[in-house]
SETI-445977 format. One record per residue (C-alpha): x, y, z. Coordinates in steps of 0.5 Angstrom, whole numbers. Each point is the difference from the previous one (the first is absolute). Layout:
% SETI-445977
X|Y|Z
...
//
This chain:
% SETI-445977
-15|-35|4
2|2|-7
5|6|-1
1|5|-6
9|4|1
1|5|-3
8|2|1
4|5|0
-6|6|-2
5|6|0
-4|6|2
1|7|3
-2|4|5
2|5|6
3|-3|6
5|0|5
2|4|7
6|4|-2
-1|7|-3
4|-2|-6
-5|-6|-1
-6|4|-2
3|4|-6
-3|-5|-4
-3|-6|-2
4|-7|2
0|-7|-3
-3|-5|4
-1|-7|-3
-6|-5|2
-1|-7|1
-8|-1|1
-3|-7|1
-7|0|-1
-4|-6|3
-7|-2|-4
-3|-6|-2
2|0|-8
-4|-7|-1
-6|3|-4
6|4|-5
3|-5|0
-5|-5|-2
-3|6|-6
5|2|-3
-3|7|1
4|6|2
-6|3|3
-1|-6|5
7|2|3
4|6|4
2|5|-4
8|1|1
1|6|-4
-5|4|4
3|-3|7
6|4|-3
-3|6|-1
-3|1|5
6|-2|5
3|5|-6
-5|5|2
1|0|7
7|0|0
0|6|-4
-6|4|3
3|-1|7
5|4|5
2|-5|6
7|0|4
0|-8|0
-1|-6|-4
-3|-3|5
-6|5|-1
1|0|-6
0|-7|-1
-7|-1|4
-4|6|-4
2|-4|-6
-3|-7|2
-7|3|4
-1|4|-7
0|-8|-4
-5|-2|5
-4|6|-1
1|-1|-8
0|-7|-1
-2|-7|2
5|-3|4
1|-4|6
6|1|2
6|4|-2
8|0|1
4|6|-2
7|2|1
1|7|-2
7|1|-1
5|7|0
6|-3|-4
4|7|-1
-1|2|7
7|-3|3
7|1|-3
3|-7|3
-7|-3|-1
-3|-4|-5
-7|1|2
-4|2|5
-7|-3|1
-6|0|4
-5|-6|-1
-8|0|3
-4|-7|0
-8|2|1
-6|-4|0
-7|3|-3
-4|1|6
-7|-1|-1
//
């Protein structure tokens, strides 16, 4: 199977558990791997025969955006059943991020691998 990345999509939503975590919105950072036969753009040349990344982006963007969850997690899985719902692809990794939440830690991060269920 072929795979588009897209990585390191900044985008911004409100999320968190504590108290001061939800007066306002919080940089996350996503990783996404989107699983798709891309032979037939490949062969054509043709932007048209292929997934268009930039509207993956902003439809994770918008989800983020739009979205009040508590966890990552939840968060992480509206994101990735929202790709199924907009696009054709089989398969999906995403590992969404929270890079500011930890002062003695770089990263914290979450990372989902789901299959389209036919």
């Amino acid at each position: 199977m072929d795979k588009i990345y897209i990585e390191g999509l900044e985008v911004q939503s409100l999320i968190g558990v504590y108290d001061w975590e939800r007066d306002a919105k919080q940089r996350l950072l996503v990783d996404i791997v989107l699983f798709s036969d891309l032979n037939k753009p490949a062969l054509s040349d043709n932007v048209i025969d292929t997934l268009n990344y930039a509207e993956v982006a902003n439809a994770v963007s918008d989800v983020a955006e739009n979205s009040t969850f508590a966890l990552i997690e939840a968060l992480a899985l509206a994101m990735i059943e929202h790709i199924f719902e907009q696009f054709p692809v089989q398969k999906i990794t995403l590992k969404l991020s929270k890079p500011d939440i930890l002062p003695t830690a770089k990263n914290v991060a979450v990372e989902f691998t789901r299959e389209r269920k036919e």
